[in-house]
C-alpha positions, 0 to 999 in steps of 0.5 A: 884642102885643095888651094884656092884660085885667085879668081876664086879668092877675089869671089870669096872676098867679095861674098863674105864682104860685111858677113859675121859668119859664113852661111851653110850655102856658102859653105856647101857651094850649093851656088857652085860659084865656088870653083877650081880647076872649071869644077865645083868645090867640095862636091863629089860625083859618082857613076859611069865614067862617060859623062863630063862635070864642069862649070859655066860661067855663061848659062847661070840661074843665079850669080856667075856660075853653075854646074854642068853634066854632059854625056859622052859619046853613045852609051847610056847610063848615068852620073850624079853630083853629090854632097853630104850635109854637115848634121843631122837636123831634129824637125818633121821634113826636109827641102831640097830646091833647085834650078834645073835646066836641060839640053837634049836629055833622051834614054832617061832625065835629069833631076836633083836626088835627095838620100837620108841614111841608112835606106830612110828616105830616097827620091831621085825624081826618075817617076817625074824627070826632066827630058828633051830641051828644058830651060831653068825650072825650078824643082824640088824634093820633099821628104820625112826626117827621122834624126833617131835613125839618121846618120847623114843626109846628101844631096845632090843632081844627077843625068840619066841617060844622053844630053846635058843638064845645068843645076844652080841655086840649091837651097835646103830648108827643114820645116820650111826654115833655110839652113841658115835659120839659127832656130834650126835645131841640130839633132845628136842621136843617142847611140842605144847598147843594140848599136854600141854591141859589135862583138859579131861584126866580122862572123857569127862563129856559128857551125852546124854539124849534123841537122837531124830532125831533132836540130831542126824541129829544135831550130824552128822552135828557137826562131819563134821565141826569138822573134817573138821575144823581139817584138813582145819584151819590152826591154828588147823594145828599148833597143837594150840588146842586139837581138841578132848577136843575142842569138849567137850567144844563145845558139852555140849551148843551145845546139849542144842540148841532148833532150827537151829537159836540157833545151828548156833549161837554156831557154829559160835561163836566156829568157829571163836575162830580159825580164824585167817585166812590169804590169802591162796597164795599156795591153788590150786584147785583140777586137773581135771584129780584127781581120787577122789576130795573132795567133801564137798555138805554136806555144800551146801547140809545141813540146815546151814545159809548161814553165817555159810556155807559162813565162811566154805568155807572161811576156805576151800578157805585159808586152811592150806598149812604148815605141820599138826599136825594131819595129814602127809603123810609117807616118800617115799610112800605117805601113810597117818600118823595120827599123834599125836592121842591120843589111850586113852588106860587108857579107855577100855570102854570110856565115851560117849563123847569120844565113839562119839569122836572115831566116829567122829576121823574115819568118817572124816580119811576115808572120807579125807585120805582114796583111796577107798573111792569110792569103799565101798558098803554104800555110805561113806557120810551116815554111820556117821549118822547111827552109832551115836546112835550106839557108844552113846548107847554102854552099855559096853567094848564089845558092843563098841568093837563090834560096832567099828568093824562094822563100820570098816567093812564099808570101805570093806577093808580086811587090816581094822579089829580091830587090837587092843583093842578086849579084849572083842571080844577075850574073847567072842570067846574064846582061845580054838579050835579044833585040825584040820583047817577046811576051805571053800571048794566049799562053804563048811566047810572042814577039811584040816589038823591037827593041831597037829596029836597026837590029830587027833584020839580023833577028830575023823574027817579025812581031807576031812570031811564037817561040817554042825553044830556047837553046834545045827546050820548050818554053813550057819547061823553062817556066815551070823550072822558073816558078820558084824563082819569080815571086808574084800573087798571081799567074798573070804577074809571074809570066809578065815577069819570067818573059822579061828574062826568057830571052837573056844570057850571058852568051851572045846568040841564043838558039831559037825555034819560033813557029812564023806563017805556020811554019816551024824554023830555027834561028841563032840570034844575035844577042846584045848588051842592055845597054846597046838596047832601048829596053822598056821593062814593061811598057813604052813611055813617050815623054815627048807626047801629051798623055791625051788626045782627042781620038776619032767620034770625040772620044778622050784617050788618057794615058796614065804613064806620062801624065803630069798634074799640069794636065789634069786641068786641062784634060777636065776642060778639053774633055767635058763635051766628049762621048766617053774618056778612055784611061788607059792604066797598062802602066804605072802611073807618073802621077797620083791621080785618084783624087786630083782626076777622080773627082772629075767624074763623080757628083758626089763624095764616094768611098773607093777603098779601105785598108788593114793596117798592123799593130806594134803594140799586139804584134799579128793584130790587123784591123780595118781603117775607114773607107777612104772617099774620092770628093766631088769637086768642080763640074761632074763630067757625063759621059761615059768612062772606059778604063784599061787594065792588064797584068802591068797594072801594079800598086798604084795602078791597081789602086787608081783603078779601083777609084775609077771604079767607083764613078758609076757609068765607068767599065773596066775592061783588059785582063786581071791585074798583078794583084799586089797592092799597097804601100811597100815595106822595105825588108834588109836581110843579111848579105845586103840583100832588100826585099819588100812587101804589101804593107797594108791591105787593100779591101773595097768598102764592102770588105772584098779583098784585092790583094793576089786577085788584082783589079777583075775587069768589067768585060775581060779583053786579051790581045790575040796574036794575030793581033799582035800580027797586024798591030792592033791594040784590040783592049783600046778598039773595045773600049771605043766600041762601047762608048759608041754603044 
């Protein structure tokens, strides 16, 4: 333990004066007026090296001292304070409060961060961040416990980007009770078998020799069974067994089997080490009127003796009806959890059993939990086979990286990309771009804006300019040879998201031939890292403007990109007397608005949505909720509404979108959006590698399907290049147009 100042001392005497025991607040310095060598006590920090932490004994919240984060110099990343909570706590939802105050934070925001682990519960405040200069304000973070699956719990604050930020008076409650409530229940979790088993932490010891035809077919067979036996059997559901090592205990005898007969013995025999069937007296069997039903013909369909097929039907019949240790459904929304799945992230580049494994694990999420099952190009029920030798055959970290990704891209869901454990995908496509964003305009790849406009005369390409090259080939070519590699619902997605990387290498110049004032050049540009770049993904957002204005003929604009619960009050009062109100949703929004804005334009409760939601208890059983209403609530506004859309509205756009369309004299109006809706679900695979999908589906009321179609505009509105030539922002001019019809 690190000793003690006087100063420190005499400040610890005097805070402990007349007390029994310490406090959890003191312990944890969450006031940070515990304090050596100008540093707060028992707190630690990671991230880039260019930053500062200090204390001030000048700009305090709450006693004497607080915590301070300051960049150095012109780089731009981030650092964050940390600390581990000391338990795990039994109760529905945790707090973090705190005192945040800010001096010229720009290229990002300063907040607090709160992570419950492993990958159950993060909020870092980066969709709602404080920037600019920004004296103490109080903030919080809410987020769901889960004791059964926690291992610990930090918190902390953190500066992204320039500036300096001061953090005091934290406070953490469960339930609303302060950590020092003596009813605050303590949570020891109860470490199941399927945890306790470590036997193939360090490799599978797996080998495949010869992958004929047979092995495969054999391969695909034996991942069914084992994901069907995952989500089906109730003793695995008990969380009795590490189903991935049960199938590495499974797999060498089974690989060694000559015809059926020898396949089914085995299987048979490692089937009924689970048994322990009771009569299943709360199973149901599937609604008539379910939109997706399990479909489980590979069993009928296959070459399984007819013991074998019975004693899986059997299963299904008296499947579990308990809470699965693998798989639950997320409060409140219905989205799958897959929970307790180990990421095996000390692996980068796993052995073959566990490359199959990964396989296997995301075969079988999709084929019970996924909503748009229905919905992918390939028939679902034939990618497994395909991919078998795929994973297997997978020569190093890159090629599985790579093959992961393209069997991602099968579900054709924009949500599900590898979001996570693309070291190698990163490392190929390089960290240096040119300075200007170039994206698809009329089919073409045009300069839109500069980056950064100090580097705009050395690029030597002006807005309006269409690429044809990159480095020797066309620009049609290098799309069609990247298809497989961008996951997305819809065409509109999959361009948005392969233009961010056309113009990236890991070389400093990048060989161009773009056409400009119709005629042909070529160019060497100079490429930069991304951090010498004010690069936006998709969209700009200018957090030093309002999210409104008035525009010229006393028309509202609304942006969705900045937009701040504060506003919607006074948006609804600025507003009323307007001709029209444009909301522009080419961007994810900042907050959630359907409700709290969409009620301004309706004069009476109107359903907007309904979802499908999964069954744990009939795994591939998907049925349909009630139509979700938008209240009418205070005075209805008149006017007309315009929304804008494009193929950057995603998620939450999408779905704000389609409460706007409810209000009757509203047009949408921009292009087809990325059609990827709904709640997201979080997929581990091994190799540390994250993915996600749709967790539920989205249907308007009259049951018409969102999901790859996207939100279909009123009046289809695409910018033109010789727009982009002349800046005009031709999506926004038809909307004024139309409501000064």
């Amino acid at each position: 333990m690190k000793k003690l100042t006087l100063s420190v001392i005499i400040t610890l005497f005097f805070l402990n004066l007349g007390c029994a025991q310490t406090s959890e607040i003191h312990k944890l310095n969450l006031d940070f007026e515990q304090v050596e060598n100008n540093y707060p006590t028992k707190w630690e920090n990671f991230g880039s090296k260019d930053y500062k932490i200090y204390v001030d004994s000048v700009n305090a919240q709450n006693g004497k001292i607080s915590a301070v984060i300051e960049s150095q110099g012109d780089k731009s990343d981030f650092k964050a304070l940390a600390i581990n909570l000391p338990n795990n706590y039994n109760g529905k939802f945790i707090r973090l409060s705190g005192y945040v105050k800010t001096e010229n934070v720009t290229d990002g925001y300063a907040g607090l961060w709160l992570r419950i682990d492993p990958q159950i519960g993060f909020d870092n405040m980066n969709s709602r961040g404080i920037t600019g200069t920004t004296d103490w304000k109080e903030y919080e973070i809410t987020l769901p416990l889960n004791p059964k699956k926690t291992d610990k719990i930090v918190i902390g604050g953190l500066l992204v980007g320039k500036g300096k930020m001061w953090l005091d008076n934290l406070q953490v409650s469960i339930d609303g009770k302060d950590l020092d409530n003596k009813n605050i229940e303590i949570y020891t979790r109860e470490i199941l078998p399927a945890e306790k088993d470590k036997e193939f932490d360090n490799g599978s010891n797996i080998t495949f020799s010869n992958l004929t035809n047979e092995t495969i077919n054999n391969l695909e067979l034996l991942g069914k069974i084992w994901g069907f036996l995952k989500y089906h059997h109730p003793e695995i559901a008990k969380g009795n067994y590490n189903w991935d090592y049960e199938l590495f205990r499974v797999l060498p005898e089974y690989l060694k089997t000559k015809n059926n007969k020898e396949r089914d013995k085995i299987l048979i025999s490692w089937i009924k080490k689970y048994e322990n069937l009771a009569t299943c007296e709360k199973c149901k069997s599937t609604p008539s009127d379910a939109v997706l039903k399990p479909d489980l013909s590979w069993i009928d369909d296959s070459n399984l003796s007819n013991s074998l097929k019975s004693s899986l039907r059997e299963i299904y019949n008296n499947r579990n009806q308990e809470e699965n240790y693998y798989i639950k459904l997320h409060p409140n929304v219905g989205n799958p959890d897959f929970t307790n799945e180990n990421p095996y992230s000390n692996m980068p580049y796993p052995d073959s059993g566990f490359r199959l494994l990964a396989l296997y694990k995301y075969w079988n999420m999709i084929e019970y939990f996924f909503p748009n099952k229905h919905l992918t190009n390939k028939k679902w029920d034939t990618v497994l086979k395909g991919y078998i030798p795929k994973f297997i055959n997978a020569k190093n970290e890159l090629e599985y990286e790579l093959v992961a990704i393209q069997v991602i891209g099968e579900i054709n869901d924009t949500h599900a990309n590898l979001w996570g454990g693309r070291n190698k995908v990163d490392e190929l496509r390089g960290n240096n771009y040119a300075p200007f964003k170039a994206e698809f305009v009329e089919n073409k790849l045009v300069v839109t804006d500069y980056f950064n406009p100090e580097f705009s005369d050395q690029a030597k390409l002006k807005i309006g300019d269409v690429i044809t090259y990159i480095n020797g080939k066309s620009v049609e070519n290098i799309v069609d040879s990247l298809k497989d590699y961008y996951p997305s619902s819809n065409d509109a997605s999959m361009l948005r998201d392969i233009s961010v990387d056309l113009l990236r290498s890991t070389k400093n110049t990048i060989n161009l031939k773009y056409i400009s004032e119709n005629k042909e050049n070529e160019q060497e540009v100079q490429l930069h890292d991304r951090k010498q770049l004010a690069m936006y993904h998709w969209y700009k957002v200018n957090n030093d403007k309002k999210c409104y204005k008035l525009l010229d003929g006393n028309i509202g604009y609304i942006t969705l990109a900045n937009i701040k619960e504060e506003d919607i009050p006074e948006i609804k009062k600025s507003f009323i007397n307007t001709k029209g109100i444009i909301i522009d949703i080419r961007n994810y929004p900042s907050t959630f608005v359907p409700f709290s804005l969409g009620s301004y334009f309706l004069s009476e409760s109107t359903p907007f949505v309904k979802f499908t939601q999964g069954n744990p208890n009939n795994p591939g059983e998907f049925t349909f909720t009630k139509a979700l209403s938008i209240p009418q609530n205070g005075k209805t506004y008149k006017g007309k509404l315009v929304v804008l859309v494009n193929e950057k509205s995603q998620s939450q756009a999408e779905y704000t979108a389609m409460a706007f369309r409810a209000v009757k004299n509203s047009t949408i109006i921009g292009s087809t959006t990325a059609g990827a809706d709904g709640n997201v679900s979080e997929i581990l695979l091994p190799g540390g590698l994250r993915t996600m999908i749709s967790g539920i589906g989205i249907y308007y009321p009259n049951g018409t399907e969102t999901q790859r179609v996207g939100i279909v505009p009123d009046i289809i509105v695409k910018p033109t290049i010789e727009g982009i030539k002349k800046g005009k922002d031709e999506i926004l001019e038809k909307a004024i147009e139309i409501i000064n019809r």
